[in-house]
C-alpha atoms as a printed R data frame, in Angstrom:
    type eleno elety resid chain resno       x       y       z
1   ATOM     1    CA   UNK     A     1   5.442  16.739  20.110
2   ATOM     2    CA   UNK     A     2   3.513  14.153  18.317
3   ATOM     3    CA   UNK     A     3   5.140  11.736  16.406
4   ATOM     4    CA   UNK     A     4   4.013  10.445  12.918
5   ATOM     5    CA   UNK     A     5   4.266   7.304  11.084
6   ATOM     6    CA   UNK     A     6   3.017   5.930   7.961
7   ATOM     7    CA   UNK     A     7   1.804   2.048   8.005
8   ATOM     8    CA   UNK     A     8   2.145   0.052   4.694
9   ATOM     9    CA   UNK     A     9   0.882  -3.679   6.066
10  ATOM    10    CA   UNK     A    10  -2.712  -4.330   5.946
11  ATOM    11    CA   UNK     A    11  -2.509  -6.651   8.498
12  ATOM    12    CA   UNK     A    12  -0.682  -4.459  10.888
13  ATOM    13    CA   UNK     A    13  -2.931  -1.373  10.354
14  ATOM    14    CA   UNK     A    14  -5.960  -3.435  10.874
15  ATOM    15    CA   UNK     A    15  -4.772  -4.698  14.070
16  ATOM    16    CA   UNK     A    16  -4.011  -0.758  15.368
17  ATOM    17    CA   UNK     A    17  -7.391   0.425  13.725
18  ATOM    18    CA   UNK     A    18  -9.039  -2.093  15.830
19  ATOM    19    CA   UNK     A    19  -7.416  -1.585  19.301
20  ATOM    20    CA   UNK     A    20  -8.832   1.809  19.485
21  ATOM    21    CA   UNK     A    21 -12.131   2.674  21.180
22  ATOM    22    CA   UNK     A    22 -13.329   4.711  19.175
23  ATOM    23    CA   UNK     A    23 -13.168   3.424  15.706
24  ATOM    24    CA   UNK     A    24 -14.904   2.259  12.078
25  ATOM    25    CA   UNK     A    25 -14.893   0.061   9.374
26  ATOM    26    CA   UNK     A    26 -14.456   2.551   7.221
27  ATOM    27    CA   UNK     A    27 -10.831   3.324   8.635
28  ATOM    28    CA   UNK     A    28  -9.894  -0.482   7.955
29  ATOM    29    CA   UNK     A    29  -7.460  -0.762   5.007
30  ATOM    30    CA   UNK     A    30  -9.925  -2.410   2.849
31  ATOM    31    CA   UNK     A    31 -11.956   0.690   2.666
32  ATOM    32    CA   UNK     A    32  -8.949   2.973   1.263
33  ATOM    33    CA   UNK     A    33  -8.643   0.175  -1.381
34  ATOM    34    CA   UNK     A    34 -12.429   0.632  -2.638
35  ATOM    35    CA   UNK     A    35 -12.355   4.262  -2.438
36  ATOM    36    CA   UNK     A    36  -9.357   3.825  -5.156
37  ATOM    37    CA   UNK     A    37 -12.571   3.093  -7.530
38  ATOM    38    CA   UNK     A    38 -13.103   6.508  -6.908
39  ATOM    39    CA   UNK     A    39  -9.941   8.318  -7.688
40  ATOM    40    CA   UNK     A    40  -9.104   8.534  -3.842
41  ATOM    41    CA   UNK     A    41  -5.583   7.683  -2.812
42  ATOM    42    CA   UNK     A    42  -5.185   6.423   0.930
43  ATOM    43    CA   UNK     A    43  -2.710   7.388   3.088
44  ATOM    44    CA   UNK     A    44  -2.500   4.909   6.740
45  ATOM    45    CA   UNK     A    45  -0.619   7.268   9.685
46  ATOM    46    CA   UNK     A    46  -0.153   6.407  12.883
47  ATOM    47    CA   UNK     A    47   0.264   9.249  15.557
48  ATOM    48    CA   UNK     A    48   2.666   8.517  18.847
49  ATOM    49    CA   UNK     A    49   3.257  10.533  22.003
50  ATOM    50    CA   UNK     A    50   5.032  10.482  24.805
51  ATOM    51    CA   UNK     A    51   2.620   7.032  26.276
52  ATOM    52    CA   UNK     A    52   2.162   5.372  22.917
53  ATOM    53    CA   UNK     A    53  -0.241   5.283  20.601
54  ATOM    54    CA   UNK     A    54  -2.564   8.343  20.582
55  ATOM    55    CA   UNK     A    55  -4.471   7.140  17.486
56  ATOM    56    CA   UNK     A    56  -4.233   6.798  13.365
57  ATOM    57    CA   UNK     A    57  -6.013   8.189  10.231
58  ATOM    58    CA   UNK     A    58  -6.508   6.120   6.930
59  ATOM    59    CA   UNK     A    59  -6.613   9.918   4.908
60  ATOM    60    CA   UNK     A    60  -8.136   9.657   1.645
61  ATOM    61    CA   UNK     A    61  -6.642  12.080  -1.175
62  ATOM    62    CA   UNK     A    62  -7.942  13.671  -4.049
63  ATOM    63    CA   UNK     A    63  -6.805  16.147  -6.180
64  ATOM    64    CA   UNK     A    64  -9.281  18.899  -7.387
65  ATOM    65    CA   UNK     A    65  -9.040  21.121 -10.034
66  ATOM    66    CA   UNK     A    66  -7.297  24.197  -9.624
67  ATOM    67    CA   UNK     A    67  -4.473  22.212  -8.453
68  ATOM    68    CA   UNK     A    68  -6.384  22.480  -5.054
69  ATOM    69    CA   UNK     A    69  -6.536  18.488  -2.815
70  ATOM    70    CA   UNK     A    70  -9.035  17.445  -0.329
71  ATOM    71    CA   UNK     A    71  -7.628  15.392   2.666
72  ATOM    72    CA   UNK     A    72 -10.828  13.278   4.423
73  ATOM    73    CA   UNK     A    73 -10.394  10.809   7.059
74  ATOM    74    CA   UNK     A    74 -14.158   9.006   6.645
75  ATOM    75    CA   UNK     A    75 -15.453   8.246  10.292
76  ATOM    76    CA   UNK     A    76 -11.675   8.550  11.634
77  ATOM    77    CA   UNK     A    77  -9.323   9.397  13.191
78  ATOM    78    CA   UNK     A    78  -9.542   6.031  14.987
79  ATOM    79    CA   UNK     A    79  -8.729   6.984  18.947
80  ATOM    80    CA   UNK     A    80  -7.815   6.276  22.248
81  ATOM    81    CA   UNK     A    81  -9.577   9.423  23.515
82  ATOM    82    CA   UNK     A    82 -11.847  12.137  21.979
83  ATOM    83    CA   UNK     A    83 -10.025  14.822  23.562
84  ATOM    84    CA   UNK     A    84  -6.901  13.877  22.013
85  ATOM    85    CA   UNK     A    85  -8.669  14.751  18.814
86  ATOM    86    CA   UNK     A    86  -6.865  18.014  18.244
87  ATOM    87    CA   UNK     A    87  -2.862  17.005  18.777
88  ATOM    88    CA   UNK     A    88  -3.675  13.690  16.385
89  ATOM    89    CA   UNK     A    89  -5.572  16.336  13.790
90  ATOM    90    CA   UNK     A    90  -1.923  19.048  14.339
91  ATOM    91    CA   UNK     A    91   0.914  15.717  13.644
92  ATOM    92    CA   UNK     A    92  -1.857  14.519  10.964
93  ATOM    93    CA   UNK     A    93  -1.705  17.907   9.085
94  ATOM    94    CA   UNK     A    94   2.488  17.093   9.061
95  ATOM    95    CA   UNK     A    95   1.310  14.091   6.747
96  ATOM    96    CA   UNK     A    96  -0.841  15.392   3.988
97  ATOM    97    CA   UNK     A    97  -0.778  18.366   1.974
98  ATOM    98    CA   UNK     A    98  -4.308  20.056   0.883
99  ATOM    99    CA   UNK     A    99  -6.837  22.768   1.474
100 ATOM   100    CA   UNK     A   100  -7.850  21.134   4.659
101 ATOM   101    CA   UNK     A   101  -8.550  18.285   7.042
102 ATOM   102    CA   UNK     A   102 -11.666  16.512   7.306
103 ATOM   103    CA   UNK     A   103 -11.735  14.158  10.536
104 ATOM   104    CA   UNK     A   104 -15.195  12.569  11.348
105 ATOM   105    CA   UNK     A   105 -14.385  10.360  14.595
106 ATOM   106    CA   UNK     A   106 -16.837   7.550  14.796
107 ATOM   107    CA   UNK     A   107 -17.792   8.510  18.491
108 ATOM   108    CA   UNK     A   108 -21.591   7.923  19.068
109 ATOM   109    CA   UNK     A   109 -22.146  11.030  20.558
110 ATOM   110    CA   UNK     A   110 -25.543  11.119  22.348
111 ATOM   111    CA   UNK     A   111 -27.803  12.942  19.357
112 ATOM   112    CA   UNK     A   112 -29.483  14.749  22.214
113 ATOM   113    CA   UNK     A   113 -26.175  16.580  23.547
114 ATOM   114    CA   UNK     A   114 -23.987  19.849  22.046
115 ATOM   115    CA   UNK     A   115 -21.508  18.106  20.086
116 ATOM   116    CA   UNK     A   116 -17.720  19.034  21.384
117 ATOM   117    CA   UNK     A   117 -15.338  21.544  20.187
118 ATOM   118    CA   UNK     A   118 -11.941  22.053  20.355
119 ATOM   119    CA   UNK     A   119  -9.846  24.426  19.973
120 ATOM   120    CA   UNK     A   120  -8.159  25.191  16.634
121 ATOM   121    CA   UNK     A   121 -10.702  22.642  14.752
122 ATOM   122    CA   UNK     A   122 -13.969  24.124  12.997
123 ATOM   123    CA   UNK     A   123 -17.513  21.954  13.323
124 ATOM   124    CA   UNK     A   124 -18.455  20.727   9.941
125 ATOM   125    CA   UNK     A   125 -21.107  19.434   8.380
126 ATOM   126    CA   UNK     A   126 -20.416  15.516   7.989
127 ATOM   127    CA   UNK     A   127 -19.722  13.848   4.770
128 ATOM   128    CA   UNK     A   128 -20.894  10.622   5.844
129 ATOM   129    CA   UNK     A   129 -24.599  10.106   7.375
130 ATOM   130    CA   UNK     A   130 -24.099  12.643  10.885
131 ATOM   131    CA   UNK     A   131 -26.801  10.571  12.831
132 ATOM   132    CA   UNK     A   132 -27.790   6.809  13.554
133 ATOM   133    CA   UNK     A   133 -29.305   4.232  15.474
134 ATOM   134    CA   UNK     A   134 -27.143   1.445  17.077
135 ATOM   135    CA   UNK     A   135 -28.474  -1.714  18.567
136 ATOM   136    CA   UNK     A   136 -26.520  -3.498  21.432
137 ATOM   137    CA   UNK     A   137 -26.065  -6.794  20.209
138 ATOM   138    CA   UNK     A   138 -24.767  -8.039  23.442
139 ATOM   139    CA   UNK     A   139 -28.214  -8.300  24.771
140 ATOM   140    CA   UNK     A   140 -29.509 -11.506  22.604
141 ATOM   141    CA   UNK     A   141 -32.059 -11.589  20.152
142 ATOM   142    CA   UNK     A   142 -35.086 -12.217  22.333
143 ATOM   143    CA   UNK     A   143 -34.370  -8.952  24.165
144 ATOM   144    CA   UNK     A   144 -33.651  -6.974  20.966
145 ATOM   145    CA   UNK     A   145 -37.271  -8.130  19.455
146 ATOM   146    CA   UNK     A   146 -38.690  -6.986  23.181
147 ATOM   147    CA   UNK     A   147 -37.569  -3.232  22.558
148 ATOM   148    CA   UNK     A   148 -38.841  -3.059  19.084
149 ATOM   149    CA   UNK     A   149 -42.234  -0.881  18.897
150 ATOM   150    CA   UNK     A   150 -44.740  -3.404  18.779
151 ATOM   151    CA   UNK     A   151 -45.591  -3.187  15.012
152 ATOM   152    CA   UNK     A   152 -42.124  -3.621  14.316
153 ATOM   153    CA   UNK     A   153 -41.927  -6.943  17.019
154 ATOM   154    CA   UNK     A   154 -44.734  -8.328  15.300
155 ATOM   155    CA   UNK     A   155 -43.310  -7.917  11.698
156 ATOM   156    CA   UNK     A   156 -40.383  -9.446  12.888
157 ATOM   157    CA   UNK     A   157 -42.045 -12.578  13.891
158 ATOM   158    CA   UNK     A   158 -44.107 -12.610  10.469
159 ATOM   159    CA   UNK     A   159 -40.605 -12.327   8.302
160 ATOM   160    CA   UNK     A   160 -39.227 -15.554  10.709
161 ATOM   161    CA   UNK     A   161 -42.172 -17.370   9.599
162 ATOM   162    CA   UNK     A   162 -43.055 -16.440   5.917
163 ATOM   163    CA   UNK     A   163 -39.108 -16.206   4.747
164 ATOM   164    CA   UNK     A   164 -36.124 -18.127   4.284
165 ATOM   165    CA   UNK     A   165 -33.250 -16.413   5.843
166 ATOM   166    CA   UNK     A   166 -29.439 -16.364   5.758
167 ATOM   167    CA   UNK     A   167 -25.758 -14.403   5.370
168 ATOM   168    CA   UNK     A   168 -24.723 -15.555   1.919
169 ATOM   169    CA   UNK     A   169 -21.497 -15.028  -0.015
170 ATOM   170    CA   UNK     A   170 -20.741 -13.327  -3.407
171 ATOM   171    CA   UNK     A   171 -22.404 -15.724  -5.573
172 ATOM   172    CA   UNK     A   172 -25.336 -14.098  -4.112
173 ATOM   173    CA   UNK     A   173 -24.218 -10.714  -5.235
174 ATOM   174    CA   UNK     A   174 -26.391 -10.374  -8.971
175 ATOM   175    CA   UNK     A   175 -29.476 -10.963  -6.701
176 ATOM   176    CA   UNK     A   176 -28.216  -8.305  -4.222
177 ATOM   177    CA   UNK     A   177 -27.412  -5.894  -6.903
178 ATOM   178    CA   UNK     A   178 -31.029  -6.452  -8.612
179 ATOM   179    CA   UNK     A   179 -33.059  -5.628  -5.714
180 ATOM   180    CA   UNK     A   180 -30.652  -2.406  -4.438
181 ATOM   181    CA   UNK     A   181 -30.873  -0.966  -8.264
182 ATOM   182    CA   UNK     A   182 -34.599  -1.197  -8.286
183 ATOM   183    CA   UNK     A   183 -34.736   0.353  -4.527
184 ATOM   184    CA   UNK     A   184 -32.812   3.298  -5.788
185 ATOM   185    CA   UNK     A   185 -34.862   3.928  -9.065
186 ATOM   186    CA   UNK     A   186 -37.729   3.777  -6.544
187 ATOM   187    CA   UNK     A   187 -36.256   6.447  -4.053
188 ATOM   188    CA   UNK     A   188 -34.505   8.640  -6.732
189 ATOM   189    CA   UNK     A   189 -30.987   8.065  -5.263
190 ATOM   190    CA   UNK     A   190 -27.769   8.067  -6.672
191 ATOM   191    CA   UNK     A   191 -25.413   5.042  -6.654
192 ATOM   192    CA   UNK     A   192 -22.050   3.874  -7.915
193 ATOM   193    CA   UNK     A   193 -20.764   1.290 -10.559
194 ATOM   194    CA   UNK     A   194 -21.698  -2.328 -10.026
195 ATOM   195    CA   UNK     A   195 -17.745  -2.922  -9.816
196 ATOM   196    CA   UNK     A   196 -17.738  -0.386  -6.725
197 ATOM   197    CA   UNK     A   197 -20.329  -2.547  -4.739
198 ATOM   198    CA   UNK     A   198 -18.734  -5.822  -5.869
199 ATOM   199    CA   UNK     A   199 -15.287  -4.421  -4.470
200 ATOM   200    CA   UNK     A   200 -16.568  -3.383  -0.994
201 ATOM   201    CA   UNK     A   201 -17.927  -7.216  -0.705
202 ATOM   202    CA   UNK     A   202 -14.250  -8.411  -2.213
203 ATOM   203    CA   UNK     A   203 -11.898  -5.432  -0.129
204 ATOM   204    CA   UNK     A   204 -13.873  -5.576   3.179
205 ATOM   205    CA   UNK     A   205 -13.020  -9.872   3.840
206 ATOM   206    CA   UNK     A   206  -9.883  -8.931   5.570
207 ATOM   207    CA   UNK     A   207  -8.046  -9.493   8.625
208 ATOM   208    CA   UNK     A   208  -9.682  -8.224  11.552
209 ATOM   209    CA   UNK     A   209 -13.167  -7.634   9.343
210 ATOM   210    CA   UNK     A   210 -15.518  -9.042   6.971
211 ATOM   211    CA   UNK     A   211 -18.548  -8.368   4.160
212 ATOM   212    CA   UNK     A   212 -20.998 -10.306   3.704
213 ATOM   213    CA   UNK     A   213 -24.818 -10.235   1.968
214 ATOM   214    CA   UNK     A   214 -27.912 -10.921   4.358
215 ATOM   215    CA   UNK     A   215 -30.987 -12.011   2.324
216 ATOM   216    CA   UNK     A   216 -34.518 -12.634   3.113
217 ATOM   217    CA   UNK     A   217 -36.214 -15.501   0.652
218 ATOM   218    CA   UNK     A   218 -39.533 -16.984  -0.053
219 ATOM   219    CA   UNK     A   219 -39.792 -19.491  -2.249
220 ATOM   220    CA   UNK     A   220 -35.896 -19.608  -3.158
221 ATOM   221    CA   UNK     A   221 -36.595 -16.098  -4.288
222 ATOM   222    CA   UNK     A   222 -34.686 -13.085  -2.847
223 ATOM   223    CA   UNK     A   223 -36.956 -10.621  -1.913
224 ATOM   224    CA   UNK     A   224 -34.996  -8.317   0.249
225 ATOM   225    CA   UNK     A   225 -30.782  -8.440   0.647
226 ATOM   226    CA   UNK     A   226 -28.288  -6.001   2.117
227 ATOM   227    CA   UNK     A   227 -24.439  -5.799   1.936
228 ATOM   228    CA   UNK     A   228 -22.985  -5.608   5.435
229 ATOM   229    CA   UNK     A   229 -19.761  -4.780   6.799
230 ATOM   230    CA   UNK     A   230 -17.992  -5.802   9.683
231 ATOM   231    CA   UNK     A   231 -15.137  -4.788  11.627
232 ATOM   232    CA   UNK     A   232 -13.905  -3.935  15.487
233 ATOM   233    CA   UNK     A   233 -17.311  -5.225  16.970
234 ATOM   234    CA   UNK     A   234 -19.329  -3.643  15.078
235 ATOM   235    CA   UNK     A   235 -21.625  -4.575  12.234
236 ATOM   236    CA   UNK     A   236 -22.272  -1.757   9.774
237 ATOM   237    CA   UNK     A   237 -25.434  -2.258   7.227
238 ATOM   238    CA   UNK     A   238 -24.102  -0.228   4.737
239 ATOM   239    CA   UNK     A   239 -26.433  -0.793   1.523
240 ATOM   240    CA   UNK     A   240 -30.177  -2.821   1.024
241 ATOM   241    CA   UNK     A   241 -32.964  -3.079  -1.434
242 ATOM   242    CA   UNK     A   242 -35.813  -5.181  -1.301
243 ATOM   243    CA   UNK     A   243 -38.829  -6.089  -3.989
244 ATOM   244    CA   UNK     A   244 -42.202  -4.607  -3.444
245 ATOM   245    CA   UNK     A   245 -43.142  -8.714  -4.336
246 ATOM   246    CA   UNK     A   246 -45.260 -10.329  -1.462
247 ATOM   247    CA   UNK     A   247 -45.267  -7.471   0.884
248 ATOM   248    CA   UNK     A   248 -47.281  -9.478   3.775
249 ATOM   249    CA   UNK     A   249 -43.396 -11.353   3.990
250 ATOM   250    CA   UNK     A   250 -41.752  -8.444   5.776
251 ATOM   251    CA   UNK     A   251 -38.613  -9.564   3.670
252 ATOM   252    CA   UNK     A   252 -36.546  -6.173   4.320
253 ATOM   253    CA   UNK     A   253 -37.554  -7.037   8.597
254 ATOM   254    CA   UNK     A   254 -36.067 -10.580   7.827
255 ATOM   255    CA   UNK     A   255 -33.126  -9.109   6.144
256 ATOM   256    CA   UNK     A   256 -32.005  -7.738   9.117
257 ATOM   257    CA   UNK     A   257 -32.697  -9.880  11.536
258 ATOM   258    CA   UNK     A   258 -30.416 -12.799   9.160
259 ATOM   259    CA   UNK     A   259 -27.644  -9.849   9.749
260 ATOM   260    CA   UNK     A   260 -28.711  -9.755  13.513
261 ATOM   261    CA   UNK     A   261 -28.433 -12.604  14.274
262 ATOM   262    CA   UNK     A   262 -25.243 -13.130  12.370
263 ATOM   263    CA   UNK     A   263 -23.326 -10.188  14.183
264 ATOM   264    CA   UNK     A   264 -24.137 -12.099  17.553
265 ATOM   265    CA   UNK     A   265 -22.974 -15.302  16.373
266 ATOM   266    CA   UNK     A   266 -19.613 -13.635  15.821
267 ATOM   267    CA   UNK     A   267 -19.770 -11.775  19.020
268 ATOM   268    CA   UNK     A   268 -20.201  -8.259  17.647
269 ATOM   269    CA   UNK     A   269 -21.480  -5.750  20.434
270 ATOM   270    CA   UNK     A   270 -22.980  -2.955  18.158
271 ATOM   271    CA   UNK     A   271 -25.668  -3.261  15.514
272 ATOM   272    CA   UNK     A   272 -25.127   0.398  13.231
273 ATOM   273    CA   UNK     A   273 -28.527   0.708  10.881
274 ATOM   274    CA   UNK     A   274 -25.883   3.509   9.143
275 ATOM   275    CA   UNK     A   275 -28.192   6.436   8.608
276 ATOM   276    CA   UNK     A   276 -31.043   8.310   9.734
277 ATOM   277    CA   UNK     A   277 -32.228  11.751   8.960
278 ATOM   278    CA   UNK     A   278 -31.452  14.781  11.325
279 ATOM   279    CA   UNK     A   279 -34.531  15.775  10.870
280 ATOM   280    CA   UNK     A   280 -37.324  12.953  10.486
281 ATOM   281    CA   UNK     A   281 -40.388  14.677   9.847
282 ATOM   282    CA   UNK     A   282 -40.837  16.136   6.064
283 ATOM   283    CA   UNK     A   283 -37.350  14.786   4.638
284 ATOM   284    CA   UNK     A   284 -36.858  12.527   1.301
285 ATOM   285    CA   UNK     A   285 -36.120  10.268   3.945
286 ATOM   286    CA   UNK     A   286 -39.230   9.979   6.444
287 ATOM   287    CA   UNK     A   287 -39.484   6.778   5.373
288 ATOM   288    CA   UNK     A   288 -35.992   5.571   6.395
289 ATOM   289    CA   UNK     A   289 -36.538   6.866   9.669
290 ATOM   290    CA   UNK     A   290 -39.987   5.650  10.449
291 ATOM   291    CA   UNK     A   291 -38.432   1.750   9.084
292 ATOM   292    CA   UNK     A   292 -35.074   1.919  10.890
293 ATOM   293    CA   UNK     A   293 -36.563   4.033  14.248
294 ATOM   294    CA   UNK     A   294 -39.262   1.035  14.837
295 ATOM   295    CA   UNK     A   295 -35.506  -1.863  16.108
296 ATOM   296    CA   UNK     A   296 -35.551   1.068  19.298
297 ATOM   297    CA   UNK     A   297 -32.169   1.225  20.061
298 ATOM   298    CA   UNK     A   298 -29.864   4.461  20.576
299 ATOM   299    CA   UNK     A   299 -29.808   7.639  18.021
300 ATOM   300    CA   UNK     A   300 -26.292   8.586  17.775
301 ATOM   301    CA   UNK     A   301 -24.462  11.479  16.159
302 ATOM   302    CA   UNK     A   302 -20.752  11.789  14.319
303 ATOM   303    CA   UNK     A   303 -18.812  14.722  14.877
304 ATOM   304    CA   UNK     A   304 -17.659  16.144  11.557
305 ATOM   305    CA   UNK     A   305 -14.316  18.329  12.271
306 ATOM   306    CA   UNK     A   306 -12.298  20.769   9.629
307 ATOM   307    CA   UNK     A   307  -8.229  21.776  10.128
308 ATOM   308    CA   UNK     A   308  -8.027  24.481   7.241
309 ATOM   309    CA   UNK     A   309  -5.297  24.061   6.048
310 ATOM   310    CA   UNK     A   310  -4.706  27.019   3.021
311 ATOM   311    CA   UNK     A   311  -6.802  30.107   3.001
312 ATOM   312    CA   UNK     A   312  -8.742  28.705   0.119
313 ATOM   313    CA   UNK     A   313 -10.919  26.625   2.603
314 ATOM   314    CA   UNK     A   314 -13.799  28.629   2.582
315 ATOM   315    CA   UNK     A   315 -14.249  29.232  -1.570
316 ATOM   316    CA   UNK     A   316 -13.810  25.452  -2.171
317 ATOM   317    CA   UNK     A   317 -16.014  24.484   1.100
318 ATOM   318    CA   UNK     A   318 -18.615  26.995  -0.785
319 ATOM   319    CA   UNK     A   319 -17.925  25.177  -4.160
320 ATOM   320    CA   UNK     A   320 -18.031  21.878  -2.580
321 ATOM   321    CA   UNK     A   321 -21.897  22.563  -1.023
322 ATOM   322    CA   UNK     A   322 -22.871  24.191  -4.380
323 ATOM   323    CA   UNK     A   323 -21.854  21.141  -6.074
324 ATOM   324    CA   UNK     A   324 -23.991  18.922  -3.558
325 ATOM   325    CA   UNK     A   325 -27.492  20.751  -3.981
326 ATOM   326    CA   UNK     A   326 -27.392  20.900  -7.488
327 ATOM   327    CA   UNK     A   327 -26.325  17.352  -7.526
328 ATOM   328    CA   UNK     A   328 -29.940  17.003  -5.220
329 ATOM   329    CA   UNK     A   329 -31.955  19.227  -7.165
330 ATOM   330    CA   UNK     A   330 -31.017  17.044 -11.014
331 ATOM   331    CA   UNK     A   331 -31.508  13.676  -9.083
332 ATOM   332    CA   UNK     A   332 -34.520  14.146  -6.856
333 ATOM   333    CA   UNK     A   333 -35.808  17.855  -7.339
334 ATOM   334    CA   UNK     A   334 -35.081  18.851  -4.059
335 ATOM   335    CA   UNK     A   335 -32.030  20.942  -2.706
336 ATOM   336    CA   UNK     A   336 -31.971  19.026   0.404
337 ATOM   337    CA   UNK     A   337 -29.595  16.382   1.078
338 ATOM   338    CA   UNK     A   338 -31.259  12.505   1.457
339 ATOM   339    CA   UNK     A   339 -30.408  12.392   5.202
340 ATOM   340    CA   UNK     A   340 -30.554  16.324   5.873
């Protein structure tokens, strides 16, 4: 029997989180405190067994009408073993009380394989972005720009020379803000409050992790800046926008390589571009793919897992999709999801 046990020190959760193998930023405790902004409340449990520590779950809460509450653990449990997955999901369910469980271990599953199942756990579809490309880091940057497709190697090499580049801190942040508003109003996408974005670069500088804002400048100008998170060896590029000012700069290239070459400075191992499209060809987001698919790299999947937990799983997992595509179809015209 699994043992459960709830962690209330940032510092001390951070340190678990970040033990485990298999693991994310966004089960750090700074990410429960931004997804407050949201009406989420986080829950941190740890789950023992007989060896020690099997894994933990930051579980995000929110109530739903109906008196009905989701339970979501985003990119988590964090683990010591995939196949543990089930016993950490049964002491989790101890925890939290709601309709069910979602658990979305941050495993980098080859995208080419079956995904695994277990038993008493349903496959679901993810709520975060379900495939990616990751970069190893640990190679260097000369052998990172060597297994770029060639247009994308010689872009790089234009953005070194026609920008100014550098990780900058929140005084940067209006800039950042600028350029990701007018990069959504472009692509039709949705976005949060300023405040939301401002406390993800505030929440995630925390022990064990950081945030910080790569930009891309010519001139003094910022033509291209992202919001990046790090924790647990991994750099996460989380949010971007560039201008569609001087495009013979390659500012959004430069952008990431600032952020590249930052996350090997610090020693990170894994470069996580944090969203591509299951199915490139024809999607809203062809465009993201063709960009992000040109660093090479590895295309990775993220289980998505459900434990029902009431029999009204299935009506609000109906409601819940409903609520998605029409959300699509008033935004962008299209029932699809961004990423789908």
């Amino acid at each position: 029997m699994a043992e459960l046990l709830e962690i209330t020190d940032p510092e001390a959760w951070n340190r678990m989180v970040s033990s485990l193998p298999i693991t994310s930023a966004l089960q750090s405790w700074g990410w429960g405190e931004v997804k407050r902004l949201s009406g989420w409340v986080p829950r941190r449990l740890a789950v023992y067994g007989k060896e020690g520590l099997l894994g933990a779950a930051q579980v995000l809460l929110r109530p739903l009408p109906g008196g009905l509450r989701l339970a979501y653990a985003p990119r988590g449990p964090a683990l010591s073993r995939l196949e543990d997955l089930p016993l950490v999901a049964r002491a989790l369910a101890q925890g939290v009380r709601g309709t069910h469980l979602v658990l979305e271990p941050e495993a980098g599953w080859p995208a080419e394989e079956p995904l695994p199942t277990f038993p008493g756990l349903l496959l679901e579809e993810s709520i975060q972005p379900a495939y990616s490309l990751w970069l190893d880091l640990t190679q260097g940057e000369e052998a990172l720009l060597k297994g770029m497709k060639e247009m994308h190697r010689r872009n790089a090499r234009l953005a070194l020379k026609r920008t100014e580049l550098g990780v900058e801190g929140e005084e940067t942040f209006p800039e950042f803000f600028r350029l990701f508003e007018e990069t959504n109003r472009r692509a039709k996408l949705l976005q949060h409050a300023k405040e939301y974005y401002q406390a993800v670069l505030r929440e995630m500088n925390q022990p064990y992790g950081e945030a910080f804002l790569a930009v891309a400048r010519k001139d003094g100008e910022a033509l291209a800046a992202g919001l990046f998170v790090a924790f647990a060896g991994k750099v996460d590029y989380l949010y971007g926008g560039s201008s569609r000012a001087y495009p013979e700069a390659k500012a959004p290239m430069g952008m990431h390589l600032a952020a590249i070459r930052h996350g090997i400075g610090r020693g990170y191992r894994i470069y996580d571009l944090w969203g591509v499209p299951r199915t490139p060809e024809g999607s809203h987001a062809e465009g993201i793919w063709r960009f992000k698919e040109g660093f090479g790299g590895r295309r990775v999947q993220f289980p998505a897992y459900t434990l029902p937990l009431s029999p009204l799983y299935r009506p609000l997992k109906l409601l819940l999709r409903l609520r998605k595509t029409w959300v699509n179809l008033r935004v962008r015209g299209n029932p699809r999801d961004v990423l789908g």
